[in-house]
DOKELUM-925397 format. One record per residue (C-alpha): residue number from 1; x, y, z; residue in three letters. Coordinates in Angstrom, 2 decimals. Layout:
N
+-------+---------+---------+---------+------+
: lotor :      xx :      yy :      zz : seba :
+-------+---------+---------+---------+------+
:   NUM :       X :       Y :       Z :  ALA :
...
+-------+---------+---------+---------+------+
% end
This chain:
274
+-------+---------+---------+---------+------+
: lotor :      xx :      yy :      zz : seba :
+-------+---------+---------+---------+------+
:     1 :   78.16 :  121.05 :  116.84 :  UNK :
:     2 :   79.88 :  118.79 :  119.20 :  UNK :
:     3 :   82.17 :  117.14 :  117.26 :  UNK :
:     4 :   83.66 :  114.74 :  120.07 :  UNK :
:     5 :   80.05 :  113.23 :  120.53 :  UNK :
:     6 :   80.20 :  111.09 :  117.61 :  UNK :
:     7 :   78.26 :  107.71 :  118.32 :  UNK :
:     8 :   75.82 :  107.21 :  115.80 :  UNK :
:     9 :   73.19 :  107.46 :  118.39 :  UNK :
:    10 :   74.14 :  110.98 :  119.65 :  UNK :
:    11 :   74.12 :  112.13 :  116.13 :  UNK :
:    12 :   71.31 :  110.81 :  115.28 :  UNK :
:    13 :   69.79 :  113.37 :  118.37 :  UNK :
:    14 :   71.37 :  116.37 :  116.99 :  UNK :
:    15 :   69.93 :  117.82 :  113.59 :  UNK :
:    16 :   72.94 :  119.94 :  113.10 :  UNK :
:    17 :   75.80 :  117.35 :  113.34 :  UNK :
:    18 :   73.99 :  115.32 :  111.58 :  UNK :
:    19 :   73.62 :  117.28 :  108.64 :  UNK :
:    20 :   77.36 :  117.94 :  109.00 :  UNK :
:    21 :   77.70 :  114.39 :  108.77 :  UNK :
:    22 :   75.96 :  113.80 :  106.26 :  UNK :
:    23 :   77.88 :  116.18 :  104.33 :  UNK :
:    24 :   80.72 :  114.65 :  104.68 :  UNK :
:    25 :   79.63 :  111.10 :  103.99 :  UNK :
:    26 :   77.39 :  112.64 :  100.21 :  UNK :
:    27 :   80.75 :  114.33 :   99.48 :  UNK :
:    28 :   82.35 :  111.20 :   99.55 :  UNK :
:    29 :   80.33 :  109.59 :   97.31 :  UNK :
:    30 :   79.03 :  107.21 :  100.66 :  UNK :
:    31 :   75.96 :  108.68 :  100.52 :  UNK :
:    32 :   73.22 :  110.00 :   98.23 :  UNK :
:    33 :   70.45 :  112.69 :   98.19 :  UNK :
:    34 :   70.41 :  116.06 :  100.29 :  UNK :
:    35 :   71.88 :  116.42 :  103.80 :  UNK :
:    36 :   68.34 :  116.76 :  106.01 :  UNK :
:    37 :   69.49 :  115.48 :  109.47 :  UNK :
:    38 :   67.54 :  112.93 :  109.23 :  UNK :
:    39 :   69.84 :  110.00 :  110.26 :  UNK :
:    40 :   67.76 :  106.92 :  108.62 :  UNK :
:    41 :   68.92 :  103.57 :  107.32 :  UNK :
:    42 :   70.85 :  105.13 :  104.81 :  UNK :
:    43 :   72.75 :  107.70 :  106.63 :  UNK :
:    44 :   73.48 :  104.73 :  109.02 :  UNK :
:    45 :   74.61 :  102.53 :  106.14 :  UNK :
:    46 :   77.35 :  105.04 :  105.03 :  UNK :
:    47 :   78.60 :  105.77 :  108.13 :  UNK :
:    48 :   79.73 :  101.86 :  108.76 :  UNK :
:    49 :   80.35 :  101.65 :  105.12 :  UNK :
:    50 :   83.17 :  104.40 :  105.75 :  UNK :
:    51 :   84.05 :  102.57 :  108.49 :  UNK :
:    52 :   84.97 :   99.69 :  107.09 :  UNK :
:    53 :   86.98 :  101.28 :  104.48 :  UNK :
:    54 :   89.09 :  103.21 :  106.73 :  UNK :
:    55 :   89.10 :  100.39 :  108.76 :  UNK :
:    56 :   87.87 :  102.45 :  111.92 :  UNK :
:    57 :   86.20 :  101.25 :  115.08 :  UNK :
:    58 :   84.45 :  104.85 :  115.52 :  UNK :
:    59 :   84.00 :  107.96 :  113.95 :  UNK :
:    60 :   86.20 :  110.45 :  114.68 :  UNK :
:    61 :   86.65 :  113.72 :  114.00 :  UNK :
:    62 :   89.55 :  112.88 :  111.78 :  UNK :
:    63 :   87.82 :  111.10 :  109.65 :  UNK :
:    64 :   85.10 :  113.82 :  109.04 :  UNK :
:    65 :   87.87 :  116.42 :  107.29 :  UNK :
:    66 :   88.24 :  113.32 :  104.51 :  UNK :
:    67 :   88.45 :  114.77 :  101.04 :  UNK :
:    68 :   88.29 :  111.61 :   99.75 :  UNK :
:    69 :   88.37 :  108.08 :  100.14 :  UNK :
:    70 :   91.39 :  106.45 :  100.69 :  UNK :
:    71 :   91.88 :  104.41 :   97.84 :  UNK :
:    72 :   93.31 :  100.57 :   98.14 :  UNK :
:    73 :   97.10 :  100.00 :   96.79 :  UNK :
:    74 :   96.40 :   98.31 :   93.17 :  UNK :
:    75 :   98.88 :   96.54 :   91.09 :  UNK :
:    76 :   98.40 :   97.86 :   87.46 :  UNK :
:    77 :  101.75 :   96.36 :   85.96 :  UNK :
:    78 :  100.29 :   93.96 :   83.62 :  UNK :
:    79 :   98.33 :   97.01 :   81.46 :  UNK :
:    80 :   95.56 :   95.28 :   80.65 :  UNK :
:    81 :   91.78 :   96.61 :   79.56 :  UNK :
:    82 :   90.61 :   96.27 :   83.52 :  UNK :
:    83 :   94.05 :   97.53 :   84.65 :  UNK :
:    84 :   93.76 :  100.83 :   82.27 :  UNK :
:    85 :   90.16 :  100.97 :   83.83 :  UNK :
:    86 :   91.87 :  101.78 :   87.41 :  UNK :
:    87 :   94.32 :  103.66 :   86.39 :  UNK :
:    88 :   91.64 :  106.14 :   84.51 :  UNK :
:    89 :   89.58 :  105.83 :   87.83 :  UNK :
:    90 :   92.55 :  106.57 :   90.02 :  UNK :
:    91 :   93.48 :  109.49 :   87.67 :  UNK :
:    92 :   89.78 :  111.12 :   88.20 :  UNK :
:    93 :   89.55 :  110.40 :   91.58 :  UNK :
:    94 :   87.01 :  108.04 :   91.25 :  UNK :
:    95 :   86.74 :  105.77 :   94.44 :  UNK :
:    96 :   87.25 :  101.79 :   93.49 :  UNK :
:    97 :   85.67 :   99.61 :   96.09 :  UNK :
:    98 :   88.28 :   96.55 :   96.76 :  UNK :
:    99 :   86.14 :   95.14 :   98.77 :  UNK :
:   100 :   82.67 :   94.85 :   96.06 :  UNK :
:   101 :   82.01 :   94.92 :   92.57 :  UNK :
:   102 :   82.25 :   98.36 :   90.97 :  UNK :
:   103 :   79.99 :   99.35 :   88.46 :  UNK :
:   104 :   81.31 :  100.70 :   85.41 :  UNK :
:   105 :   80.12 :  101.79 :   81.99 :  UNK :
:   106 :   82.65 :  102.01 :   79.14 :  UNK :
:   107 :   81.38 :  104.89 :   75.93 :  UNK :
:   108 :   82.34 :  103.99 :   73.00 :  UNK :
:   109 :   84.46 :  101.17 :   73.46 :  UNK :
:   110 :   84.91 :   97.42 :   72.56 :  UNK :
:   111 :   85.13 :   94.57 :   74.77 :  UNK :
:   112 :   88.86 :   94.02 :   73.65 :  UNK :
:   113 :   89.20 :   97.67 :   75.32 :  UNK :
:   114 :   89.91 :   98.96 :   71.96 :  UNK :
:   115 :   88.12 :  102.47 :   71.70 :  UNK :
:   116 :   85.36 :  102.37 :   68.08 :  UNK :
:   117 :   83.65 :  105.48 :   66.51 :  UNK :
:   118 :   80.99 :  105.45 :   69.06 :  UNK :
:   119 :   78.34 :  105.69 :   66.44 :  UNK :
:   120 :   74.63 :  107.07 :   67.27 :  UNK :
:   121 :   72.10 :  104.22 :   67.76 :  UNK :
:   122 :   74.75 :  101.25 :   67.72 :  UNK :
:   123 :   75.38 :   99.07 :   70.79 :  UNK :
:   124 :   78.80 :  100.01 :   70.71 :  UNK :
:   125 :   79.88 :  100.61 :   74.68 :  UNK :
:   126 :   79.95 :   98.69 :   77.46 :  UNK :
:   127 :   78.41 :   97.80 :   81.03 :  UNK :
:   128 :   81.84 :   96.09 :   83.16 :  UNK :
:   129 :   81.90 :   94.90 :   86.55 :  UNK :
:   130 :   85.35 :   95.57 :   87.56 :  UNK :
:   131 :   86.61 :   93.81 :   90.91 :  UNK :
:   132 :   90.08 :   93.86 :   92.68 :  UNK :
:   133 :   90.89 :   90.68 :   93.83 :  UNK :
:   134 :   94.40 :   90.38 :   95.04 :  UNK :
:   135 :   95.27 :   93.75 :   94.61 :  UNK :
:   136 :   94.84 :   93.29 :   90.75 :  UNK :
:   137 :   91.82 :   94.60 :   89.09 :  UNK :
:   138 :   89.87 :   91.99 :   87.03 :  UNK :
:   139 :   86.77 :   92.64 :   84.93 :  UNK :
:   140 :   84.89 :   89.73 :   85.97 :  UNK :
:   141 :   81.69 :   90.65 :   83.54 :  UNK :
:   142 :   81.31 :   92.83 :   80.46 :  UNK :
:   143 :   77.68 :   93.19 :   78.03 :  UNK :
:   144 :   77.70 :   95.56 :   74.98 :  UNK :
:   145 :   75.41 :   98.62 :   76.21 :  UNK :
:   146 :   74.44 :  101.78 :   75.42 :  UNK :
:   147 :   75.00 :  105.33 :   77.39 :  UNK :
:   148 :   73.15 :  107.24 :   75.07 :  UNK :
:   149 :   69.43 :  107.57 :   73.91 :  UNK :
:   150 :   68.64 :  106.13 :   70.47 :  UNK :
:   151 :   67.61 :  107.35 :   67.43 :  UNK :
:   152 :   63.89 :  107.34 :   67.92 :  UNK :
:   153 :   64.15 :  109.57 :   71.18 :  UNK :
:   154 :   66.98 :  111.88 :   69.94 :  UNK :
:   155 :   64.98 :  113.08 :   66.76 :  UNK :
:   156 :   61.84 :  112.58 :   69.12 :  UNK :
:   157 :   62.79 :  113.40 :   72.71 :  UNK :
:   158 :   60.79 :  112.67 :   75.25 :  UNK :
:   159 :   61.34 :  116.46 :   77.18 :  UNK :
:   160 :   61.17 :  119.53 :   74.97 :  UNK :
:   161 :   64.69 :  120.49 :   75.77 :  UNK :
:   162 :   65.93 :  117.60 :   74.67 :  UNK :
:   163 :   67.10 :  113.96 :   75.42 :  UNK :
:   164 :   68.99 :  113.54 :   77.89 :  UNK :
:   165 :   72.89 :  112.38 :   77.57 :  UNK :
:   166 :   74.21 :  111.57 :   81.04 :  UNK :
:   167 :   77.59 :  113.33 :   82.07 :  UNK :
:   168 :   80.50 :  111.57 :   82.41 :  UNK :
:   169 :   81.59 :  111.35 :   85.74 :  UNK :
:   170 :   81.01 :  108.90 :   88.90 :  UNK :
:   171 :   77.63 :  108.85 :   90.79 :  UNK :
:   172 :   75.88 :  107.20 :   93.88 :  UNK :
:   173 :   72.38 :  107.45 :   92.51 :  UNK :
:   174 :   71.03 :  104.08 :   91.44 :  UNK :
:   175 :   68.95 :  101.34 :   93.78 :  UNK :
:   176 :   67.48 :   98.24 :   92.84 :  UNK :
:   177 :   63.63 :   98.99 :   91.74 :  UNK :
:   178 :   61.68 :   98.27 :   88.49 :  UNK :
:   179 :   61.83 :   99.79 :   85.25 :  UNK :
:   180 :   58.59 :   99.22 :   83.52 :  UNK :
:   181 :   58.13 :   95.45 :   82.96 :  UNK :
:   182 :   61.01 :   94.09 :   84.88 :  UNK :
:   183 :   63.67 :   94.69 :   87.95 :  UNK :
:   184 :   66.27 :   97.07 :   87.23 :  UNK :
:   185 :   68.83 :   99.54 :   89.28 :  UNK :
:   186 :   67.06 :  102.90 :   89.16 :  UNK :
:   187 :   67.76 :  106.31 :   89.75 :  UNK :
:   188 :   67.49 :  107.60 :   93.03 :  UNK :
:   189 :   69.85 :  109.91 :   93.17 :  UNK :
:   190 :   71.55 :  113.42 :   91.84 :  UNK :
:   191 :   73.27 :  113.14 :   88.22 :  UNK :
:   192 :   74.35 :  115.50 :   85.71 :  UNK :
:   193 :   73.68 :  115.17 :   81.69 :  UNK :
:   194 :   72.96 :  117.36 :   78.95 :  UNK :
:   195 :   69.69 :  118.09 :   76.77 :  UNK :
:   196 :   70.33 :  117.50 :   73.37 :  UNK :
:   197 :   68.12 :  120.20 :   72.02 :  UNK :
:   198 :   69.87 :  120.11 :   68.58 :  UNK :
:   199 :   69.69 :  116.74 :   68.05 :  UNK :
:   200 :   73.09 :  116.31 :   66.71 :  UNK :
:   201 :   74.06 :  113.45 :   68.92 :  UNK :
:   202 :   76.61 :  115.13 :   71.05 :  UNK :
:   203 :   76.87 :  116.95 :   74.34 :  UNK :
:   204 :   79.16 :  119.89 :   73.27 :  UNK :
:   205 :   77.24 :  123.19 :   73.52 :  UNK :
:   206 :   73.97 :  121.14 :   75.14 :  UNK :
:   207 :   72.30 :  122.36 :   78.00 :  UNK :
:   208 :   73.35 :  121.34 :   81.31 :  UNK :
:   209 :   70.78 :  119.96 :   83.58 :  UNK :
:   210 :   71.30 :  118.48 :   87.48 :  UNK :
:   211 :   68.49 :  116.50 :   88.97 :  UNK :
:   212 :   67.59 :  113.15 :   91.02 :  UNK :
:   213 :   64.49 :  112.70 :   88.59 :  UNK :
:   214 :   65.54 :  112.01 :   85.30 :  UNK :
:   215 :   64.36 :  108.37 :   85.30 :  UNK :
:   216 :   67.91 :  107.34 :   84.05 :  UNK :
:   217 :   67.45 :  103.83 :   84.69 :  UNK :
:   218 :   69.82 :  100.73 :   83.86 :  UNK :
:   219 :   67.61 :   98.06 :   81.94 :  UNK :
:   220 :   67.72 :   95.86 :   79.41 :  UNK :
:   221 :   67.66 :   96.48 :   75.71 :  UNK :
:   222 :   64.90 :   94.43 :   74.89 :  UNK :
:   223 :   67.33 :   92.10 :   72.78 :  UNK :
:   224 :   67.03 :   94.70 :   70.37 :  UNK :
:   225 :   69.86 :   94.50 :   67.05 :  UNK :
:   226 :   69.96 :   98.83 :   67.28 :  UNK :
:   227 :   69.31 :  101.19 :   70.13 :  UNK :
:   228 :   66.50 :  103.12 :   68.92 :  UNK :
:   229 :   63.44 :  103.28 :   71.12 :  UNK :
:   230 :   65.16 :  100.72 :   73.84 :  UNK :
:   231 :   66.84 :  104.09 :   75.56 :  UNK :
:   232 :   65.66 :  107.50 :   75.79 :  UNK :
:   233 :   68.65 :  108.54 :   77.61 :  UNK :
:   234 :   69.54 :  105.66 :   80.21 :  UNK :
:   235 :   72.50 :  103.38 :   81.27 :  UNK :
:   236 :   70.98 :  100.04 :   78.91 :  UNK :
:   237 :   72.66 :   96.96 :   78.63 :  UNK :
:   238 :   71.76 :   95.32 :   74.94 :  UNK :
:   239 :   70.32 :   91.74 :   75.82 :  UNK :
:   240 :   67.75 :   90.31 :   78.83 :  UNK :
:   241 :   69.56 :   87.81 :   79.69 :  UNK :
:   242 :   73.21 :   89.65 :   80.14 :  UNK :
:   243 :   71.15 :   92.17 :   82.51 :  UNK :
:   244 :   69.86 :   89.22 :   84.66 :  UNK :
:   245 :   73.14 :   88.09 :   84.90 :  UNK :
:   246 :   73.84 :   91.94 :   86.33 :  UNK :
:   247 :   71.24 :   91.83 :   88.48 :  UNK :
:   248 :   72.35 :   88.54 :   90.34 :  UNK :
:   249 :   75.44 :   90.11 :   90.44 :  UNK :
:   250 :   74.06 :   93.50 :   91.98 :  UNK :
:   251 :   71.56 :   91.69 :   94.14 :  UNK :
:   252 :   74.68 :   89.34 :   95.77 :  UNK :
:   253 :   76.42 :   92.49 :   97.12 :  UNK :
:   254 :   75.95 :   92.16 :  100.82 :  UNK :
:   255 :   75.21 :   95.62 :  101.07 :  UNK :
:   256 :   72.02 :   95.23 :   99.55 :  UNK :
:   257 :   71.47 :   91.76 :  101.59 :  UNK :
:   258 :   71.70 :   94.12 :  104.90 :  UNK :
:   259 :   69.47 :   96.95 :  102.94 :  UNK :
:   260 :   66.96 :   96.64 :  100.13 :  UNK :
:   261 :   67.56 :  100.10 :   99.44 :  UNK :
:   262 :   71.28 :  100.45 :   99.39 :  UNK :
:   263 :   72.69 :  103.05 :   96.82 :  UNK :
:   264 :   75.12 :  101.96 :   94.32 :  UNK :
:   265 :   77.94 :  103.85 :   92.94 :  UNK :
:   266 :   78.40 :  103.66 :   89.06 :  UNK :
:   267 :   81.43 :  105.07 :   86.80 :  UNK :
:   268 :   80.83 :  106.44 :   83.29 :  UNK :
:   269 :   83.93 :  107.02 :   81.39 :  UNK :
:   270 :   85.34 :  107.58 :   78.47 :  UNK :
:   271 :   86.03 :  104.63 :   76.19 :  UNK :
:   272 :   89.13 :  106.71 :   74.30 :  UNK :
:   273 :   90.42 :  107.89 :   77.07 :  UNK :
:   274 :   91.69 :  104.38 :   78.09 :  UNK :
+-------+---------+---------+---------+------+
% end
């Protein structure tokens, strides 16, 4: 690999650097899916997207032994929900975008930020879009949600090892695409989760399971007053008109202006933790 031939053109015309590059760019959450060589609108995406954050003119080889994103300087000092938010973020290493909205989804947690018992089948976490603005983060929208199948598809899962609970953790997986009757951000990408084979409700002891075609989908609820059959294991916010309202919000993100198919990045923590 010649890594002092770095235009995007010249590594576009070797398979080998740009599988390196590629690499580099999935490990920092930039970039989703496996590294082929294949330098397409995607790969081309992340690489300006990184860019732009390190506020680069080219790509060096510097920049390609990144760990991790470097992430913005945040004021936290007023310890509110959206400030605890970052702080758990920054604690996990979980990249916050300054610069967009970052998606984030809140288990068993009120919209007062006060942690609840996270019951089975109750609309009891939350879907946030956190921004920085200022160097402060803000939560500029919040809808009660669900991370966790309901009833109807825990006691009657859908796959025989289970339903699927997602793992907690931060993912670049989801693009804008339909779910069923209406427009939704769907999984394109690599997640973990758990099969629930016991049907207790937890993930403790569950199977893990790694794939990029779970269908783990973030829709609406169907307006429905309990979970139940409105998630077999996806990221669901309760009511149709809160998810239009996170659709705009997703569709607005000039990322997705410049490419239909942009990936977006999406946090699920822990609601106690914060």
């Amino acid at each position: 690999m010649k890594l002092n031939t770095l235009d995007i053109e010249a590594i576009a015309a070797d398979k080998e650097l740009a599988a390196f590059v590629q690499s580099i760019l999935i490990n920092l959450k930039l970039l989703s899916g496996t590294a082929d060589g294949k330098v397409g609108a995607q790969t081309r995406c992340a690489i300006a997207e990184l860019l732009q954050i390190t506020k680069s003119q080219v790509l060096t080889p510097e920049l390609l032994q990144l760990k991790s994103l470097p992430q913005p300087k945040l004021d936290l000092s007023k310890g509110d929900f959206a400030a605890r938010i970052a702080k758990y973020m920054l604690a996990q290493n979980y990249w916050i975008d300054e610069r967009h909205n970052n998606i984030v989804y809140a288990e068993g947690c009120n919209s007062d930020g006060k942690p609840n018992a996270d019951t089975m089948n109750e609309w009891n976490d939350l879907r946030l879009i956190l921004r920085v603005e200022n160097g402060i983060p803000k939560i500029s929208n919040c809808w009660n949600a669900t991370t966790e199948p309901g009833l109807k598809y825990t006691i009657n899962p859908l796959n025989p090892g289970g339903a699927f609970r997602v793992a907690l953790s931060q993912y670049k997986a989801w693009s804008v695409g339909w779910h069923k009757t209406h427009e939704a951000l769907v999984q394109v990408g690599e997640i973990k989760g758990y099969r629930d084979r016991n049907k207790d409700g937890f993930r403790t002891g569950d199977t893990v399971v790694i794939g990029s075609d779970f269908g783990v989908n973030q829709h609406w609820g169907y307006d429905m007053p309990q979970v139940d059959g409105a998630s077999a294991g996806c990221l669901v916010g309760q009511s149709t008109r809160g998810h239009l309202e996170f659709m705009k919000i997703i569709k607005s993100d000039p990322r997705y202006q410049a490419n239909n198919n942009y990936v977006f990045l999406t946090t699920i923590m822990d609601g106690s933790k914060l």
